[in-house]
C-alpha positions in Angstrom: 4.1 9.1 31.4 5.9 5.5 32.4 4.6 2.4 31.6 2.9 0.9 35.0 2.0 -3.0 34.8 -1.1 -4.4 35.8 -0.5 -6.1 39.0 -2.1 -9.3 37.4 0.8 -9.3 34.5 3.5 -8.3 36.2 5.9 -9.0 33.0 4.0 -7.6 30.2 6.6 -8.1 27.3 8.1 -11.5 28.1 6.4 -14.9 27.6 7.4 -16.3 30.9 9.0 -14.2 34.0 12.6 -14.7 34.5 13.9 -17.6 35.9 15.1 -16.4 39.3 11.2 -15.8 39.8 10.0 -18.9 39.1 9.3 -21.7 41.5 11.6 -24.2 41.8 10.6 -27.5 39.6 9.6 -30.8 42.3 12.1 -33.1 42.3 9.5 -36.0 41.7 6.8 -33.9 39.4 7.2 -37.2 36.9 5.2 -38.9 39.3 1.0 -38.1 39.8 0.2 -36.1 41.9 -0.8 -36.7 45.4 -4.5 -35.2 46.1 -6.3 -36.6 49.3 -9.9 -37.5 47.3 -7.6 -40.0 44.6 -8.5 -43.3 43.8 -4.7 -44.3 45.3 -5.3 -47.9 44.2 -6.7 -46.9 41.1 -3.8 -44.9 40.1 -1.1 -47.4 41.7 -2.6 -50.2 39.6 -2.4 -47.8 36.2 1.2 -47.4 37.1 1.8 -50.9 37.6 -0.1 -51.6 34.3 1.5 -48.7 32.0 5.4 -49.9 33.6 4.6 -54.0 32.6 3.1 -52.3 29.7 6.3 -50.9 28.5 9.0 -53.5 30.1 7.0 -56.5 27.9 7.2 -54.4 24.6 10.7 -53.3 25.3 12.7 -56.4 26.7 11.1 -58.0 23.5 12.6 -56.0 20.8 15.5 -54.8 22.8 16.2 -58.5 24.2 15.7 -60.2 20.5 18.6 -57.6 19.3 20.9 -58.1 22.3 20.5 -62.0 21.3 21.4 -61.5 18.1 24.7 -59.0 19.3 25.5 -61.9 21.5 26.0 -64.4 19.3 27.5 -62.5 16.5 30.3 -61.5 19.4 30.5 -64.7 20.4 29.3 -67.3 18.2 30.7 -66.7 15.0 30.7 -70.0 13.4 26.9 -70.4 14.1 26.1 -66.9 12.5 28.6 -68.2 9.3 26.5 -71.0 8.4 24.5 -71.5 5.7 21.1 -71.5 6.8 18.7 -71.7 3.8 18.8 -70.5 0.2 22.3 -69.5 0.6 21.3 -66.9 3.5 23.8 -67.2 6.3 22.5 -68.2 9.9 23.3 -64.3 10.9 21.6 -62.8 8.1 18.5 -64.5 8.7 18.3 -63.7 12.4 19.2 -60.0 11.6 16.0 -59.9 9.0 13.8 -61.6 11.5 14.6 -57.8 13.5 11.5 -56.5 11.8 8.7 -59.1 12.8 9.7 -59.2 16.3 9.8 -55.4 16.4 6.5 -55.7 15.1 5.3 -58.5 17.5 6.7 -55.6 19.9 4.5 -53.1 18.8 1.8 -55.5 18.9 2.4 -56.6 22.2 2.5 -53.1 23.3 -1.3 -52.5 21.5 -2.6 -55.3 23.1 -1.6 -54.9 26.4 -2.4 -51.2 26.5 -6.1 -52.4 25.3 -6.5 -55.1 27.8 -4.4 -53.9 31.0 -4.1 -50.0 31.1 -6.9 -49.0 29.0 -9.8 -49.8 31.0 -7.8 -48.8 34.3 -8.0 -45.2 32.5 -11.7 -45.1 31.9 -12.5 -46.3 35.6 -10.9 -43.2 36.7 -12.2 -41.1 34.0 -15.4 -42.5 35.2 -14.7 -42.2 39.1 -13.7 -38.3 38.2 -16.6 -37.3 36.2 -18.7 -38.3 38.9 -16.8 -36.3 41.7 -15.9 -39.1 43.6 -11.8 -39.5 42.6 -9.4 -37.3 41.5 -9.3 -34.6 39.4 -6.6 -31.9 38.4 
């Protein structure tokens, strides 16, 4: 007596089937998805938000360092200076790294609570009452 597979499990003894069965993967399944009841503007504007969201926190931190790279390359007498204390000018803009990756972060809260958040829970709100998208 064989073995015969439900036709609903048609792999029984592997976690996914192999991968000449699957479906290929959309080359753009990063983006939302397209349904014909979405709030369109809704979601463009959450985009719009989320993508400011992250450039503001990221040119911050990352532009603060790539300052600080800069002028070590090509500045060296400014970063050999005695600022303060006996701390040269370069040490002290390397420790200053720290609060402005933690004005980053901070920037990042704050605009997520004013900008993207409440974008989210106008669609969470359109969906629950039937009237946007939902997946």
């Amino acid at each position: 007596m064989s073995y015969q597979p439900h036709p609903s499990q048609p792999y029984p003894f592997q976690a996914y089937p192999p991968p000449h069965t699957r479906p290929p993967a959309h080359p753009h399944s990063h983006r939302l998805p397209r349904h014909p009841d979405a709030p369109s503007g809704e979601l463009r504007l959450l985009r719009t938000a989320y993508r400011w969201q992250r450039r503001v926190a990221t040119l911050t931190a990352l532009g603060y360092f790539t300052l600080f790279l800069l002028l070590s390359a090509f500045a060296p007498g400014l970063m050999n200076r005695s600022a303060t204390g006996g701390l040269s000018t370069g040490l002290l803009i390397g420790l200053c790294q720290l609060p402005v990756t933690c004005v980053a972060l901070f920037l990042y809260e704050y605009t997520a609570r004013r900008r993207v958040d409440p974008l989210v829970h106008r669609i969470r709100r359109q969906c629950r009452k039937g009237g946007g998208y939902a997946r």
